[in-house]
C-alpha positions in Angstrom: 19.1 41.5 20.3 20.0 38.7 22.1 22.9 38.9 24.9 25.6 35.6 25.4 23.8 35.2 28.6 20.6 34.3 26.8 21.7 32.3 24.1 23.3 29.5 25.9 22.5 27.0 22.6 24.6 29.1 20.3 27.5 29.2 23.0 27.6 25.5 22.9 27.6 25.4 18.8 30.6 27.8 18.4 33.0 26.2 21.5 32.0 22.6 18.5 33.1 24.9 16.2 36.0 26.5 17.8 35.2 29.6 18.5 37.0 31.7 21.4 37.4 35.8 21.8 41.6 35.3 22.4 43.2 38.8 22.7 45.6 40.5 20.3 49.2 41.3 20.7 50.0 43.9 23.7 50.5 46.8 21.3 47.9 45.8 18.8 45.2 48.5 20.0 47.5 50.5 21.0 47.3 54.0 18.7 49.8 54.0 16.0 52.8 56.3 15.9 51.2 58.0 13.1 48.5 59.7 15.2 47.9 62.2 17.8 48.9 61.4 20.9 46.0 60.8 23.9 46.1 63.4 26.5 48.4 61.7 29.3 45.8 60.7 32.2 46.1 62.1 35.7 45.9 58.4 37.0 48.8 55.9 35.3 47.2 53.3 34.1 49.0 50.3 31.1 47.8 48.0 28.8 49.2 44.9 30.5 47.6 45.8 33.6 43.9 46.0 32.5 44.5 42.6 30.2 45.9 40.9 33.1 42.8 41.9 35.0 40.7 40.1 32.5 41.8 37.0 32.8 41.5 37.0 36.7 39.1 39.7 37.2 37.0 40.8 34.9 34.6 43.5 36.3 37.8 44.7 37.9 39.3 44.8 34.5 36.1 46.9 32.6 36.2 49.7 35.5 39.6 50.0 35.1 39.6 50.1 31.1 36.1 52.4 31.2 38.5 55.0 33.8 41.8 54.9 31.6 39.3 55.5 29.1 37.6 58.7 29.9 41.1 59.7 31.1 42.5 59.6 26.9 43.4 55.8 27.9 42.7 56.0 23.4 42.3 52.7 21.6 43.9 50.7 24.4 41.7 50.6 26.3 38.9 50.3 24.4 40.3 47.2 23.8 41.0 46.0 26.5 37.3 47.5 27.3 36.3 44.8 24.8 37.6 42.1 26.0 36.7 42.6 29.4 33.2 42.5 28.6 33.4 39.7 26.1 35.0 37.9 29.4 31.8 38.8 31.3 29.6 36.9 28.7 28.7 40.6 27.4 29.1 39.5 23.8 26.9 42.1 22.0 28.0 45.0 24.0 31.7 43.6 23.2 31.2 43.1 19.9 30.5 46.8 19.6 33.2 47.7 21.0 35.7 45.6 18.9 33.6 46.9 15.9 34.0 50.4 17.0 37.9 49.9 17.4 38.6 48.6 13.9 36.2 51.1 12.4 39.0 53.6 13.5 42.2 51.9 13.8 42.7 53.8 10.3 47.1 54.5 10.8 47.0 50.6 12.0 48.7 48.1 10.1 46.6 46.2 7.9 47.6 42.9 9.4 46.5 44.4 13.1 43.1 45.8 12.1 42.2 42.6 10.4 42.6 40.9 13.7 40.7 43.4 15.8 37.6 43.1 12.9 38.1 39.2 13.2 37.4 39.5 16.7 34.2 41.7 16.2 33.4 38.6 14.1 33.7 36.6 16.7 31.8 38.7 19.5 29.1 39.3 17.0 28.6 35.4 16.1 28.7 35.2 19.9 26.2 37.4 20.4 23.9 35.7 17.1 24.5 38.3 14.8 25.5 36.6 12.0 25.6 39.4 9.1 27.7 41.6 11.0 29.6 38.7 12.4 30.2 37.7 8.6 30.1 41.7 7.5 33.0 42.4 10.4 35.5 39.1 8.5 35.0 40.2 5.4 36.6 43.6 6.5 39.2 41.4 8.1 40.0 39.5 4.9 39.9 42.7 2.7 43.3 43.6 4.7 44.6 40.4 5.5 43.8 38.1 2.7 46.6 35.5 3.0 45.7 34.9 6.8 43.7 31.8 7.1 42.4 31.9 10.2 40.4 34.6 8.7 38.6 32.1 6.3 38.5 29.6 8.9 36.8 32.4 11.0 34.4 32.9 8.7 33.5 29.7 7.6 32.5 28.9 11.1 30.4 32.2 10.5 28.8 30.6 7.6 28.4 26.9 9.5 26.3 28.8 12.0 24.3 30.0 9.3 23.9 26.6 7.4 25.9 27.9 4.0 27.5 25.1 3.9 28.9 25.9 0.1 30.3 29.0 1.4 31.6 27.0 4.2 33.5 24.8 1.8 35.2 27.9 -0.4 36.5 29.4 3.1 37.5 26.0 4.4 39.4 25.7 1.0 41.0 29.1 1.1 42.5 28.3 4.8 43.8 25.3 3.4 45.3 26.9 0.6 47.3 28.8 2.5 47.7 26.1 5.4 47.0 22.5 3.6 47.3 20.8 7.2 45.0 22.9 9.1 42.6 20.4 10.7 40.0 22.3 12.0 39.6 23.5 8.2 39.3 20.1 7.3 37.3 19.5 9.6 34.9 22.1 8.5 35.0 21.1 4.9 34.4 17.7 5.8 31.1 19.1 7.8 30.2 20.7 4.7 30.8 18.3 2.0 28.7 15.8 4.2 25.8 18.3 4.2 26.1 19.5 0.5 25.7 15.5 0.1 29.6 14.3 -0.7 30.2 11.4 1.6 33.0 10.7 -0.1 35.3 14.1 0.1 33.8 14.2 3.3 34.8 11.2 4.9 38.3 11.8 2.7 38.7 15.3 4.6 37.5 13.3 8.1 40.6 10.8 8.0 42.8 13.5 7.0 42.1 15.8 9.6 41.8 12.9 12.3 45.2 11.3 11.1 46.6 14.5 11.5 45.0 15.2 14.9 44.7 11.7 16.2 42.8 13.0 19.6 41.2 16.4 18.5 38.0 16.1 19.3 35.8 17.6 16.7 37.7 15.6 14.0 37.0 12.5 15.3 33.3 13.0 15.7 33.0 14.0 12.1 35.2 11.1 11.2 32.6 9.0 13.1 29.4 10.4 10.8 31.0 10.0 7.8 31.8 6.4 8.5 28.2 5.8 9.7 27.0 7.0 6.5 29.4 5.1 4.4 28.3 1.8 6.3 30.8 1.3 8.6 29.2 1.9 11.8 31.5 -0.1 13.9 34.6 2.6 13.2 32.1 4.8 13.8 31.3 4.0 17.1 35.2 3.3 17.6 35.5 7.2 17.0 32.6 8.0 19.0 33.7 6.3 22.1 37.6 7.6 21.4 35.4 11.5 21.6 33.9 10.2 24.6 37.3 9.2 26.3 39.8 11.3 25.7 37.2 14.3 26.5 37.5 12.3 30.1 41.3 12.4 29.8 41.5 15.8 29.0 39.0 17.2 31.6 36.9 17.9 29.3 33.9 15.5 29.5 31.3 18.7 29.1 33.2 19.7 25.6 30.2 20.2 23.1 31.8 16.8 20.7 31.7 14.3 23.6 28.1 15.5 24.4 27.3 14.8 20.7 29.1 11.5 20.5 27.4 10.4 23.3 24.0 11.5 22.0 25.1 9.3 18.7 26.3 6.4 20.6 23.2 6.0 22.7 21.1 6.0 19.6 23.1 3.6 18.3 24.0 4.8 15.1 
């Protein structure tokens, strides 16, 4: 199986899609009251600590976690185990570990284990395992169905897989729950354009781009769907705006402004 390292393509398709490993609450992994408590380690070692160390240091950060762990550090720090190596561009190995987490997080709250499996999700996509990326949300959704960044989680699952109709149902169940959620209507609008709607597409495209006048992703869709409704002058207008306010924001090497330029230069 492939590592993160060596699928550099798929990294740039999720970051257009959204996709990001962002950590749970501090106490999230910790073990619930409900169980036995870890034998206390020799060596004092916190959850804050090792999380802190991921965002500056991250090799730092996995020896630390991988010591607190074989001294009963318990399901902190496996997590923060996880996301160390998910920081190192270790995807598979992290997903695993994420995986292995909410496969025992059994005295968690419903609402905490969904997140830890929705990040397994996203270290599995990550990693280009797609049926246990979609496998680990659907384990997520069991226990947190009302949360719709679960369905917007896995409908980006799904986009990488090209089912775009099951793209469209999760889209639509995020938006149940959130109607102005414009990254699922941006999503939707990406599927409808593909399931051949141009219309609900380029309907979804101005909602999520009036909402969201300089998100990036928005805008680009917004700028196919007018090309293929015929009005390729707003859709270069959206193009360039991609292409701009990526170079206002510092982010000129964001996967939408590459694409917008792409379209731009081929003059559609």
């Amino acid at each position: 199986m492939m590592t993160a390292r060596q699928s550099l393509p798929l990294f740039i398709l999720l970051a257009s899609l959204g996709f990001g490993l962002p950590a749970i609450a501090a106490d999230a992994a910790k073990p619930a009251a409900t169980e036995a408590p870890a034998a206390k380690p020799s060596t004092p070692h916190d959850y804050e600590t090792c999380i802190g160390l991921t965002d500056r240091e991250a090799a730092k950060a996995l020896d630390y976690a991988r010591a607190w762990k074989s001294l009963g550090g318990g399901q902190a720090a496996l997590h923060c185990e996880a996301l160390a190596l998910s920081s190192l561009g270790e995807a598979d190995e992290a997903a695993a570990r994420f995986q292995e987490l909410a496969d025992g997080m059994n005295a968690a709250p419903d609402e905490t284990r969904a997140e830890v499996y929705a990040q397994a999700g996203t270290a599995w996509a990550v990693a280009g395992n797609l049926g246990k990326a979609r496998a680990a949300y659907d384990e997520a959704i069991k226990r947190a169905p009302q949360e719709p960044a679960l369905y917007l989680g896995r409908a980006r699952v799904r986009a990488l897989a090209k089912d775009w109709d099951g793209v469209r149902a999760d889209a639509g169940e995020a938006l149940a729950e959130s109607p102005t959620l414009v990254d699922a209507l941006t999503l939707r609008a990406t599927a409808l354009r593909n399931l051949g709607y141009p219309k609900a597409a380029l309907a979804d495209a101005e909602r999520a781009a009036a909402l969201a006048p300089h998100n990036l992703d928005a805008l680009l869709e917004r700028g196919r769907m007018r090309a293929a409704t015929g009005n390729v002058a707003g859709a270069r207008a959206d193009w360039q705006d991609v292409v701009r306010f990526a170079k206002e924001m510092n982010r000129a090497d964001d996967p939408a402004a590459a694409a917008a330029q792409g379209l731009l230069d081929k003059g559609k």
